[in-house]
KEFI-986740 format. One record per atom (N, C-alpha, C, O): x, y, z. Coordinates in pm, whole numbers, plus 50000, padded with zeros to 5 digits. Each point is the difference from the previous one (the first is absolute). Layout:
<pts>
XYZ ...
</pts>
This chain:
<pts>
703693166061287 499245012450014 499495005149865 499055007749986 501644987749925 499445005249860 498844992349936 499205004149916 500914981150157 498624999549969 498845002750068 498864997649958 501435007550147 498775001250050 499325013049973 498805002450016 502395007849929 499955011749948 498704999049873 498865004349987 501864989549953 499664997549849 498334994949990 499155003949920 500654982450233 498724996850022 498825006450040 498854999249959 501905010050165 498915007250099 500435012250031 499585003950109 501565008649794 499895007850000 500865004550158 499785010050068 501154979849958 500455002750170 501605005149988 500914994349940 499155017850135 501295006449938 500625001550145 499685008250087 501524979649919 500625003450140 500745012950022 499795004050114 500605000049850 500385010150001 499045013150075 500495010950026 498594986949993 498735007550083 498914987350054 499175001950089 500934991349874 499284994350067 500704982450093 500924992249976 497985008950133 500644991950065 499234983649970 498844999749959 501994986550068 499334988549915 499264992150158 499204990850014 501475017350075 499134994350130 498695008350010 498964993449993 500945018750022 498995008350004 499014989849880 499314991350054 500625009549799 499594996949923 499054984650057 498814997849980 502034994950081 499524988850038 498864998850130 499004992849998 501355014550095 499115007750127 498825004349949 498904995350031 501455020249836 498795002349988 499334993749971 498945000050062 501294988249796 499354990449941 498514988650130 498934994749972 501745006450139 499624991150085 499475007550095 499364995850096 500975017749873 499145007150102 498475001249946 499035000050076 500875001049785 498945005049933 499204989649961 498835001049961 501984986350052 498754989750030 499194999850134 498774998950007 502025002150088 499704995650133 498895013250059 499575001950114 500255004349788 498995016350004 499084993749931 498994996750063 501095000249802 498424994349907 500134986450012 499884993549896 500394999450231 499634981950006 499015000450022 499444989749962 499535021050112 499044997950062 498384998449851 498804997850012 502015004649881 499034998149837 499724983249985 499114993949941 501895002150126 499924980449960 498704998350074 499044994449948 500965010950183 499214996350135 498145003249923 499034992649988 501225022949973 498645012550024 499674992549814 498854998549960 502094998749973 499484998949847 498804987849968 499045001849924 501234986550146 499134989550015 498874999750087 499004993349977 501155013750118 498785002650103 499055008149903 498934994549972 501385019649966 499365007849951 499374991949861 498784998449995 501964997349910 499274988249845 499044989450049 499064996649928 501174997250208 499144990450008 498665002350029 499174990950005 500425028350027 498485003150063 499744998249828 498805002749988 501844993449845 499705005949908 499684982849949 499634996449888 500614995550222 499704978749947 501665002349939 500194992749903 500455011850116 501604996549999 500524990950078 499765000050121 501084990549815 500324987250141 501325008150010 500705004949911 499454995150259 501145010850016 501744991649998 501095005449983 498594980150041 501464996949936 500485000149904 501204997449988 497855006449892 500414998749889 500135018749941 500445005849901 498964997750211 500155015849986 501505005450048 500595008549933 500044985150207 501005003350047 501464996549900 501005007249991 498764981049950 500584996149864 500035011149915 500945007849989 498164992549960 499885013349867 500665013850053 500555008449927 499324992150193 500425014850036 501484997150001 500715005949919 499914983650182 501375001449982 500395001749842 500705009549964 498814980949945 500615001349880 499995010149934 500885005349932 498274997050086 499895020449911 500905004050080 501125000049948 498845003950178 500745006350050 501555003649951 500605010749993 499764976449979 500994988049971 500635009349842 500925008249993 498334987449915 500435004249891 499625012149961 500445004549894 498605003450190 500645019149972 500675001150078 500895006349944 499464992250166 501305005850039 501564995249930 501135004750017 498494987049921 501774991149944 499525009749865 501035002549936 498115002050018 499525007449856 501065019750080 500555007849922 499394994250207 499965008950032 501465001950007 500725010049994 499544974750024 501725006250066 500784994349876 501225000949999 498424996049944 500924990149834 499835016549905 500975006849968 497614997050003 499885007649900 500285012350026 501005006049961 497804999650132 500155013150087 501215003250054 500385011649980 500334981150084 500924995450107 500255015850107 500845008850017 497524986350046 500195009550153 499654994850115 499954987749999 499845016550081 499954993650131 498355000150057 499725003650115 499464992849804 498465003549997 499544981550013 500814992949940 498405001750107 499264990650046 498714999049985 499495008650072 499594984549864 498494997949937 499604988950023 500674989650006 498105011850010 498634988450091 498685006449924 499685008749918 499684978850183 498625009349925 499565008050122 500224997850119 499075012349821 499675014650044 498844999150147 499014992850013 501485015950072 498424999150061 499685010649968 500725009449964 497894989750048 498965013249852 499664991849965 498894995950033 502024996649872 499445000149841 499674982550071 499924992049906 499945003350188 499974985750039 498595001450049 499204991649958 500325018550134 499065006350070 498574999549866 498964994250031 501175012249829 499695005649927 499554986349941 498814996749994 502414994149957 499544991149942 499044989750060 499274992649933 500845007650249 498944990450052 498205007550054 498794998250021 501945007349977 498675012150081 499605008949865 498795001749989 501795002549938 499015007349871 499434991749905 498804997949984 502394996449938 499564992249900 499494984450021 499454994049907 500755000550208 499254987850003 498914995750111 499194990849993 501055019950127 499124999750087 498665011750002 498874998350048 501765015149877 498635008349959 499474998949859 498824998049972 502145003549945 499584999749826 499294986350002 499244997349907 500934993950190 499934978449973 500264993649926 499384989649977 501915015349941 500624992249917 500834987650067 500064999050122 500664990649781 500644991150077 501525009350017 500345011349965 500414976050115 501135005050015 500734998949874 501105005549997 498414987049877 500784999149852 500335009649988 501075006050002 496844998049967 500265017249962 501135008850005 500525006149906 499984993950277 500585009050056 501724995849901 500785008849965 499344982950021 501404995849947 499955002449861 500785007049935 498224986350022 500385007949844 500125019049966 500525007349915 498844993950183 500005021349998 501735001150048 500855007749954 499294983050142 501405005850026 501054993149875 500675006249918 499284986150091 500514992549848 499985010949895 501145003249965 497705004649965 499705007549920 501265012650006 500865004149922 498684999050216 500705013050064 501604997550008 500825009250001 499424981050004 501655001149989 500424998549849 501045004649953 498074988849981 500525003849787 500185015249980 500965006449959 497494998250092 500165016549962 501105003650090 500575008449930 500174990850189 500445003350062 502124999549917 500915008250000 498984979949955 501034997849936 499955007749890 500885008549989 498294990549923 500185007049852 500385017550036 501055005949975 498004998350074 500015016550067 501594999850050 500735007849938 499814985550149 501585004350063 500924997949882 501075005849982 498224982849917 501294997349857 500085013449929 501015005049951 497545000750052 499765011849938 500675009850037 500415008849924 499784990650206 500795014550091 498705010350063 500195009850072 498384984949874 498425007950055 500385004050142 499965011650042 500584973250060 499865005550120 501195008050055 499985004150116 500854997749820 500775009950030 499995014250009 500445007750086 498854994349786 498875013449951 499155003250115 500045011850032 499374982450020 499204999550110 500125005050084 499375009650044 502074980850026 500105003150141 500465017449968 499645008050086 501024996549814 500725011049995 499625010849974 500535011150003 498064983649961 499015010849963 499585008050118 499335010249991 501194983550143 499565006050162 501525011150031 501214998649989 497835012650056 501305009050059 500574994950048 499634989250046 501425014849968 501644995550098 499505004150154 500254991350083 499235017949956 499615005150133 498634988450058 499784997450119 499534997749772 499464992450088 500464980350002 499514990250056 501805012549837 500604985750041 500554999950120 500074990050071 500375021449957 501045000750118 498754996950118 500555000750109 498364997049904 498975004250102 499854983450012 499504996350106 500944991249783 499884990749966 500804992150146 499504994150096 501335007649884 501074993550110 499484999750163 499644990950074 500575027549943 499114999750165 498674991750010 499654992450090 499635011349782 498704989150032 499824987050014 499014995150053 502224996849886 499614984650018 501294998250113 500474988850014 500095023050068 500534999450088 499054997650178 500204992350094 498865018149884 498485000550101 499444988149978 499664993850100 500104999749759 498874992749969 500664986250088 499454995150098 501934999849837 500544987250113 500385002950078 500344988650031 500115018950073 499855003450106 498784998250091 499904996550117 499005008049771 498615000250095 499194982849987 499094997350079 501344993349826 500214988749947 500934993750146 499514989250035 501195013250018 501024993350074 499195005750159 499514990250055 500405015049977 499105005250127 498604992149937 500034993850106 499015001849836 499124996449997 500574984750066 499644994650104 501425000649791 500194988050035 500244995650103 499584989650050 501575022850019 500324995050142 499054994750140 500294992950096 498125016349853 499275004050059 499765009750120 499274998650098 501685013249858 500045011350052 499145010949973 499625007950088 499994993049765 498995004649931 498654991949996 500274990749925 498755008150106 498654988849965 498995009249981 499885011750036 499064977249870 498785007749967 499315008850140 500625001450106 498275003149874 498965010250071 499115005449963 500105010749939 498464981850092 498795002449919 499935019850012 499735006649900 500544999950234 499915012249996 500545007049919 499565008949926 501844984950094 501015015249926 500634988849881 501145003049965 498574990950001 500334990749883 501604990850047 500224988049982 500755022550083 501374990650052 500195008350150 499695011550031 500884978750039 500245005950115 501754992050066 500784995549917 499585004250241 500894997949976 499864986750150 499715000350120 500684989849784 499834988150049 500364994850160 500845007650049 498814983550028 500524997250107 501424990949996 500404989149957 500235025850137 501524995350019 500014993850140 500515007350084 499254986349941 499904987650131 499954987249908 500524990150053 499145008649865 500134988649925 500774992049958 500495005549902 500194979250116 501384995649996 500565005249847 501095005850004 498064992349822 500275002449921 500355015149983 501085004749962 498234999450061 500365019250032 501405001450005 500775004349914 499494990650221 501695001950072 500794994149963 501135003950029 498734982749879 500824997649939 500465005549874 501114998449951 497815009249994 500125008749867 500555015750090 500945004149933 498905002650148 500765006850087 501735001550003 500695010149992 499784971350026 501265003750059 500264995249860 501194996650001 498155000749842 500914999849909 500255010249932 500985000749925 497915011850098 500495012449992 500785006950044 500555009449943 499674985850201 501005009250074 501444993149937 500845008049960 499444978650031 501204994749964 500075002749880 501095005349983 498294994149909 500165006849830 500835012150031 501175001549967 497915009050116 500195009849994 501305005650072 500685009349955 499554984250158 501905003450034 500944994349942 501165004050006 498374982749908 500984992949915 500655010449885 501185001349968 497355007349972 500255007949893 500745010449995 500745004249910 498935001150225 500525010250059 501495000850011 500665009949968 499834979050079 501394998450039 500584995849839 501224999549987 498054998049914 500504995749895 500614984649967 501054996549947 498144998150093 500334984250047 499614992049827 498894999749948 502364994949996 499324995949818 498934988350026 500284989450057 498815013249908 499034984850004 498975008550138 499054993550041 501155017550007 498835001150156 498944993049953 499634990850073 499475011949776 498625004450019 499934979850013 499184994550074 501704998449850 500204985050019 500044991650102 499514988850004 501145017450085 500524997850120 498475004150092 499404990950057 500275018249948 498405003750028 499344987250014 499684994150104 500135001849754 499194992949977 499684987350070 498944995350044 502764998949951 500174986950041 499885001750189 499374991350062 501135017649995 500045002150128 498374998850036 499434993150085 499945018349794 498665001250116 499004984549967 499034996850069 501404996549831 499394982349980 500774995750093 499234995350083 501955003249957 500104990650134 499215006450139 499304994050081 501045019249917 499715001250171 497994995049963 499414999350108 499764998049785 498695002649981 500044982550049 498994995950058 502194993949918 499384988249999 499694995050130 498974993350011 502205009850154 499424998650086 498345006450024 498964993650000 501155015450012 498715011650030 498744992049937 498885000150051 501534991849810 498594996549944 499295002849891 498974994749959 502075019549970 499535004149926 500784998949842 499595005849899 501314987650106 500424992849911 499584985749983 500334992150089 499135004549831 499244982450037 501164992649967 500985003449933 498764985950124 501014989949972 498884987850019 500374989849940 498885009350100 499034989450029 499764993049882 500034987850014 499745016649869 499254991949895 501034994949891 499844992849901 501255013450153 501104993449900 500754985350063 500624996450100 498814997249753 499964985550065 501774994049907 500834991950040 499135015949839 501174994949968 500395015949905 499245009449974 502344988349989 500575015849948 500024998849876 500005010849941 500024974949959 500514998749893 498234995049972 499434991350065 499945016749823 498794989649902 500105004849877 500505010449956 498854978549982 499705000649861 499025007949963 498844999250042 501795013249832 498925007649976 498834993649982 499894987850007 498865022749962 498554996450015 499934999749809 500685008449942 498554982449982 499594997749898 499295015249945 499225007450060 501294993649822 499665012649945 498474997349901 499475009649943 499934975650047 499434998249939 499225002250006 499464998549891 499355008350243 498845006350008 499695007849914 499044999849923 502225011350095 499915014449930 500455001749866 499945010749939 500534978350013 501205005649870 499645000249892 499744989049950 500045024649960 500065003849884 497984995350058 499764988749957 499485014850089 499095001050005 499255010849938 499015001850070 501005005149844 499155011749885 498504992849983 499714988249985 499365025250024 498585001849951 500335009149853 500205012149992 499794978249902 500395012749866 498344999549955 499855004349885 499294992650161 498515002149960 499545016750035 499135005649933 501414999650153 499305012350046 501635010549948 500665006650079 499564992449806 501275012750008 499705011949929 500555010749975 498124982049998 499495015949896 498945009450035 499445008949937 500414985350209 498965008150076 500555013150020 501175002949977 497685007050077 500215016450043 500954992650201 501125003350041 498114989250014 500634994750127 501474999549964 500725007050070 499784986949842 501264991049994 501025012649940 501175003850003 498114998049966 500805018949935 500115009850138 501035006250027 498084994050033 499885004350136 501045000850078 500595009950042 499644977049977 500654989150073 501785003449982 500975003050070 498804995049835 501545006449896 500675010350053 501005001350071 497755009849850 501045013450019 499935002950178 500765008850040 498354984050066 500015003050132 501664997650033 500745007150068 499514983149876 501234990850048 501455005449939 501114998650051 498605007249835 500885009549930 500375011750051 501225001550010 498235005950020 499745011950108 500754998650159 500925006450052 498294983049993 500464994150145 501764996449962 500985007350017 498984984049948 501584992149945 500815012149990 500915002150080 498685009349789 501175008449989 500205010650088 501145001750043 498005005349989 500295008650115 500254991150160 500155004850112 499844984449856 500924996950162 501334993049993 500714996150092 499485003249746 501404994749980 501205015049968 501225001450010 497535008449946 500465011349936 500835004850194 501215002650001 498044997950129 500025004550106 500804993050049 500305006050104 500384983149891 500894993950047 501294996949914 500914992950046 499125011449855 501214998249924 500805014050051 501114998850052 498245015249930 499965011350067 500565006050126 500935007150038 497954986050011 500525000950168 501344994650024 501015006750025 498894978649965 501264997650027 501045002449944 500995001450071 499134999849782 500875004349912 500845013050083 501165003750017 497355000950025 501165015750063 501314994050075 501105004249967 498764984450151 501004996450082 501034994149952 501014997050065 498765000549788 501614990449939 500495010549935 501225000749991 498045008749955 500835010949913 499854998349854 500775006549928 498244984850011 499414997949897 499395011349911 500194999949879 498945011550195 499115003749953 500765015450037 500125005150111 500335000149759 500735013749984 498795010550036 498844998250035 502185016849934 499215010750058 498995002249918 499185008050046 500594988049853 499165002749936 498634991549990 498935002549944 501434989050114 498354989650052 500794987949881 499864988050023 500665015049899 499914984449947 501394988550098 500895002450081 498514983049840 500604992150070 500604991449940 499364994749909 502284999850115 500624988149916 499144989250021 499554997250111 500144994849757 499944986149995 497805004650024 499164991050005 500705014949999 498364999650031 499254994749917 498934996250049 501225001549817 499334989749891 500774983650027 499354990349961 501605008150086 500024987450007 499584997550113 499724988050004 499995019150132 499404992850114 499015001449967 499344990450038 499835019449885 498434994949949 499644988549927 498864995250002 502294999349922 499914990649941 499764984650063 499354989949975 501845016250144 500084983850090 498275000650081 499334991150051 500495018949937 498275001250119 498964992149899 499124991950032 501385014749787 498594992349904 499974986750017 499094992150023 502765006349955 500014982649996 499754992050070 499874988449960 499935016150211 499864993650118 498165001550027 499394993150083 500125014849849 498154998549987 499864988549891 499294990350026 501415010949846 499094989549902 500734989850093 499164991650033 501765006350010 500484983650033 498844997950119 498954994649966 501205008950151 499224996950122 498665002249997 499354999750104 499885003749737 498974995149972 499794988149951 498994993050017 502085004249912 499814984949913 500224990650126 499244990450012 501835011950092 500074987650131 499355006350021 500225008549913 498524997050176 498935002250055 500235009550139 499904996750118 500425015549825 499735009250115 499855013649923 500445001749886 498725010650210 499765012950007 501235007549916 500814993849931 499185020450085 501065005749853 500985006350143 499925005950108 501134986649782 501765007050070 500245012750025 499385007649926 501294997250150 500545014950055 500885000150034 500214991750088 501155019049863 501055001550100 498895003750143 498895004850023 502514988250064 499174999250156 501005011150087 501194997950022 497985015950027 500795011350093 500844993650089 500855007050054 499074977349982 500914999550107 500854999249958 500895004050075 499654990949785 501585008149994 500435009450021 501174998049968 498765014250074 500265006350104 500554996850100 501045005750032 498464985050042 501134993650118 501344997449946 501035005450041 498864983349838 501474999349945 500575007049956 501194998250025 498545013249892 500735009949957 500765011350161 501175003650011 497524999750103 500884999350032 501034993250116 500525006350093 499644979849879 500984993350080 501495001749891 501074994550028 498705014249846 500854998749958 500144990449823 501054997649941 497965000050028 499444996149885 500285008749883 499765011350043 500574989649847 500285010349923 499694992749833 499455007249916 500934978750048 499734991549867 499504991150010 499734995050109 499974999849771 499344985349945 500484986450083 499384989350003 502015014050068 500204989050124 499125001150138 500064991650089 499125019949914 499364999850102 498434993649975 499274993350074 500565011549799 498794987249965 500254992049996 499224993350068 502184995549847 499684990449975 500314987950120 499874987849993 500715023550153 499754991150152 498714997450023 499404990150042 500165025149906 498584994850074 499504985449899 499554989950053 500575011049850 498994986949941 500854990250015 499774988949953 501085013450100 501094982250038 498544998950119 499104991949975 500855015950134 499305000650149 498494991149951 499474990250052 500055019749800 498404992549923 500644982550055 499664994250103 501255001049801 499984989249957 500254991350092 499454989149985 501555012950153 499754993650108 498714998850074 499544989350040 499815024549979 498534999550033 499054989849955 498974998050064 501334995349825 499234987449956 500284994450052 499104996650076 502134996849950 499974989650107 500325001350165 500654992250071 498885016649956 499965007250128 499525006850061 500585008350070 498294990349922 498825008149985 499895006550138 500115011450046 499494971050019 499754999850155 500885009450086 499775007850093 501384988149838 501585013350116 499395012349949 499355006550082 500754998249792 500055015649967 498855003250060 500255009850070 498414986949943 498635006450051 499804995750172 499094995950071 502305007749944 499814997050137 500095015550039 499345004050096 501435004449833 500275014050056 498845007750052 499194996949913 500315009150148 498605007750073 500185011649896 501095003349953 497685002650017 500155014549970 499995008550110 499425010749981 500984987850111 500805006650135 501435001649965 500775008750043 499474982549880 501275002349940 500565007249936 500975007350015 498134989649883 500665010149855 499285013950009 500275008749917 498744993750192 499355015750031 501375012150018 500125011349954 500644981750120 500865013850036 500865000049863 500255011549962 500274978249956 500805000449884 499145011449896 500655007849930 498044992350068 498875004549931 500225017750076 500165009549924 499834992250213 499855014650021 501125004249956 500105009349919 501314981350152 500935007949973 500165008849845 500335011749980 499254976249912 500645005249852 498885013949981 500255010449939 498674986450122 498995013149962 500615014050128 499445011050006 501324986650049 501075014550036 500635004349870 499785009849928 501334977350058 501015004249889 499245003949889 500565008449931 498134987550023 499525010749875 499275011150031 499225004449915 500935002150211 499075012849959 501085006550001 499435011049999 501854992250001 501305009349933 499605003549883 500775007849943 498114988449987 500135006249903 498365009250001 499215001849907 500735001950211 498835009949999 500865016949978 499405009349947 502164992050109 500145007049948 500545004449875 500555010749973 499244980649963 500015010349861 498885004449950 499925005349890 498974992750201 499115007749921 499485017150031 500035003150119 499605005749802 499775012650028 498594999050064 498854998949959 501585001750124 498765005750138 499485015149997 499015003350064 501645004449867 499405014850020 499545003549856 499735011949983 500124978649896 499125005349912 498674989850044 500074987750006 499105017850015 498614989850021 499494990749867 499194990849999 501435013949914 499384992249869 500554989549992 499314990449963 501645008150059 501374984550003 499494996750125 499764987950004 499875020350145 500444987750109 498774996950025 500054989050055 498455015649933 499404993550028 499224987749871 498854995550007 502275001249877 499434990049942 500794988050047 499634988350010 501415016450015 501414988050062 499135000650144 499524988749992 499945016850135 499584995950072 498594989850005 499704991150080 499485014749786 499094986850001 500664987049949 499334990450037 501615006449901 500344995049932 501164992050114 500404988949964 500095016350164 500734990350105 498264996250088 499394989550021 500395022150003 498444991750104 499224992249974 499714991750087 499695007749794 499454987449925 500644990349992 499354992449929 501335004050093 500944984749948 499554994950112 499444989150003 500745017950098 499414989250152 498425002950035 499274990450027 500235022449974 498674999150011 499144986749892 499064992750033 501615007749849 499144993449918 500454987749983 499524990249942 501625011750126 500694984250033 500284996649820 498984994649956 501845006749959 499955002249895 501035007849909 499525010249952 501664987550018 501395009049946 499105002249871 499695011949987 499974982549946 499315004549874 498915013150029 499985010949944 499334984950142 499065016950045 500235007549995 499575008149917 501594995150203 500895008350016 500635007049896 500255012050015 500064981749875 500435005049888 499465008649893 500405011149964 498284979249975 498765005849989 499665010750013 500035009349919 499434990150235 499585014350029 500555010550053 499475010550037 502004985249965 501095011650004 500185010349874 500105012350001 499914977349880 499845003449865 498525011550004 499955012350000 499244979850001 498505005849966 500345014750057 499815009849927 500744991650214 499855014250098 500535010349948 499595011649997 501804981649940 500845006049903 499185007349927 499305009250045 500774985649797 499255008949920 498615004550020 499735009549927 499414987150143 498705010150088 500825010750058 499475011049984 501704989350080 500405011750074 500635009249915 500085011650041 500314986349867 500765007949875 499385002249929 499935011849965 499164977449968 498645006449954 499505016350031 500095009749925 499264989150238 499065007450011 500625013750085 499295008350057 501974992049939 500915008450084 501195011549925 500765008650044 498924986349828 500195012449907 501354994849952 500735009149959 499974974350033 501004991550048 500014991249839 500764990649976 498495013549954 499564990049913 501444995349889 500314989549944 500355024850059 500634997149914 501784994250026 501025002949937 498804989550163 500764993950110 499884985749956 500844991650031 498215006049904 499294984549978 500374994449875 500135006749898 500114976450112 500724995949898 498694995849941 499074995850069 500915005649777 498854990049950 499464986350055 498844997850036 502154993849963 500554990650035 499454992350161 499724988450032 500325024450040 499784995250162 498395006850022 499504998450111 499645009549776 498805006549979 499134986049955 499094995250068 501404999249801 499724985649975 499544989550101 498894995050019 502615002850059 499514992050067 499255001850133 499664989650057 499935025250017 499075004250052 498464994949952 499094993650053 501115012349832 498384994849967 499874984549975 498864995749982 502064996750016 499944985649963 499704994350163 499074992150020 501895013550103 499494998750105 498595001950077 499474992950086 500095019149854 498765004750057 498844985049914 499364991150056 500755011149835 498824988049919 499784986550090 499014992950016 502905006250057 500024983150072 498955002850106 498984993250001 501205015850082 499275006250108 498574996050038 499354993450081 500515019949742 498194999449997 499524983749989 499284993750078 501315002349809 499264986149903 500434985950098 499094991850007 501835005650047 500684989650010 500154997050172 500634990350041 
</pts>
């Protein structure tokens, strides 16, 4: 026990080494569905996606072992959706750059990203935001996967009228995402260790009769990863001195930190990390494991790293240290050679694991003051945006921005930190220009 103490920060004495292991495997079996969505999404960018599904496990791989060795918390990192979205659809499908391009900006963006956390910059940062609207941090990326997990189930679906509406429940996938809510949800209830796990695996079997778990195309359980050689260490260093490539940068800088800033946060609230005062243990070294996991999974060839909100599920199955990451990246490294088993799970599956944890984070809507209007309605743009704009970084943003406009112009001014005035106007410029 002392070494594992010593490794990953795991103190039996409060914490439990089964829980630790559950969560670890719970919080893969929530973000497996990044192996599946990460290669589909690089290849609209001429990405060959086996060599994409490669790169992602491995990043994955070595920020999270960066997360639970150094950091040593129970936090899990992939590459981002946003910032995956951004890199195929902004920078290479509207700007028409290649997909190099897109890797050397993220490449770029994780040096600055490293030097700034050695510095302690992004620490300054995050802290530069009131405490009243960190607390607004948690409930929001509590709505946001929640509303992420009902999309998936397909309970939530698009609607040219009203933009979302609420999907057909006659549908076999529907009802099977149905009864894994209802079973999450009495498992949890009754306090069952492992429910949201147990969820998971229940609602993938009852999906495989029904149909909606495939089993059809899996021809064998064990393959050999896919060649990383399409993608690897592929850099355009011809265009790094452009106004684009600078562009490109600080877009990704921006995006990256305010959605790593929103999920270190949020969930932090549920382990007990993040004291009354808004700050948080260990928050420069999990920024650190996020820089190191962008420059690496640019050089193997993928989009920029993020702690991923579904840790949340593991934290709470009971996740608390660096043993709960470093299950999950044992889970990465089998996933290479197992591809075919792990992407068998439906996101019918992991939907109710996804609502449930977005219950357990809106507990922290009450701490916020609801009866001064200056605090609650910047913490309320600041939870509603994350899902309207589909976006934890937005949300943040323009929670911030509402902030000092509302103190600003409300006779409030002198309420305001330099600091969080700064980065208002640094927000508004992204807005206008970018």
């Amino acid at each position: 026990m002392n070494t594992l103490n010593r490794l990953f920060g795991f103190n039996p004495a409060t914490m439990s080494l089964k829980k630790e292991l559950l969560g670890g495997i719970t919080t893969f079996l929530t973000m497996a569905y990044i192996l599946a969505v990460q290669p589909s999404i690089l290849s609209n960018a001429g990405m060959d996606p086996g060599a994409v599904f490669t790169a992602t496990v491995l990043s994955s791989l070595v920020a999270t072992i960066v997360m639970a060795l150094y950091a040593k918390l129970p936090f899990a990192l992939a590459p981002a959706m946003g910032l995956n979205a951004f890199f195929v659809y902004t920078i290479v499908l509207k700007m028409g750059y290649s997909w190099q391009f897109g890797l050397t900006a993220v490449f770029i963006e994780g040096v600055i990203f490293i030097l700034l956390t050695i510095a302690g910059l992004r620490n300054k940062i995050v802290y530069a935001m009131p405490i009243q609207l960190r607390k607004a941090i948690s409930p929001g990326i509590g709505l946001f996967i929640a509303f992420i997990g009902l999309q998936q189930a397909g309970i939530i679906v698009h609607s040219d009228a009203t933009l979302v509406t609420l999907g057909d429940l006659h549908t076999t996938p529907v009802l099977v995402a149905l009864f894994g809510i209802v079973i999450s949800a009495v498992l949890m209830v009754r306090n069952v260790t492992g429910g949201l796990l147990i969820g998971i695996l229940a609602t993938t079997a009852i999906g495989i009769p029904l149909g909606v778990t495939d089993v059809q195309h899996v021809k064998t359980i064990v393959d050999t990863p896919p060649s990383l050689a399409p993608v690897f260490c592929k850099m355009d260093w011809q265009n790094i001195f452009t106004p684009d490539m600078a562009i490109c940068v600080f877009t990704l800088l921006f995006m990256d930190m305010f959605d790593t800033l929103g999920t270190l946060i949020g969930v932090g609230n549920r382990t007990g990390f993040v004291e009354k005062d808004g700050t948080m243990h260990g928050m420069n070294r999990a920024f650190f494991a996020d820089a190191v996991g962008t420059t690496f999974g640019a050089i193997v060839g993928t989009s920029t790293v993020s702690t991923y909100v579904e840790s949340a599920a593991g934290v709470n199955v009971g996740g608390r240290s660096g043993l709960t990451a470093m299950t999950t990246a044992v889970c990465f490294i089998l996933a290479l050679f197992f591809a075919p088993l792990f992407l068998l799970i439906p996101s019918q599956a992991t939907a109710p694991a996804m609502i449930m944890v977005g219950v357990f984070m809106m507990v922290g809507v009450r701490d916020i003051d609801f009866h001064d209007y200056a605090k609650a309605i910047p913490c309320f743009i600041c939870i509603i945006m994350m899902s309207l704009c589909y976006s934890i970084s937005d949300g943040i943003l323009l929670g911030l921005i509402t902030w000092v406009m509302v103190h600003a112009f409300s006779g409030k001014y002198r309420d305001l930190s330099i600091g969080s005035v700064i980065l208002a106007l640094l927000f508004i410029m992204k807005y206008m220009f970018l």
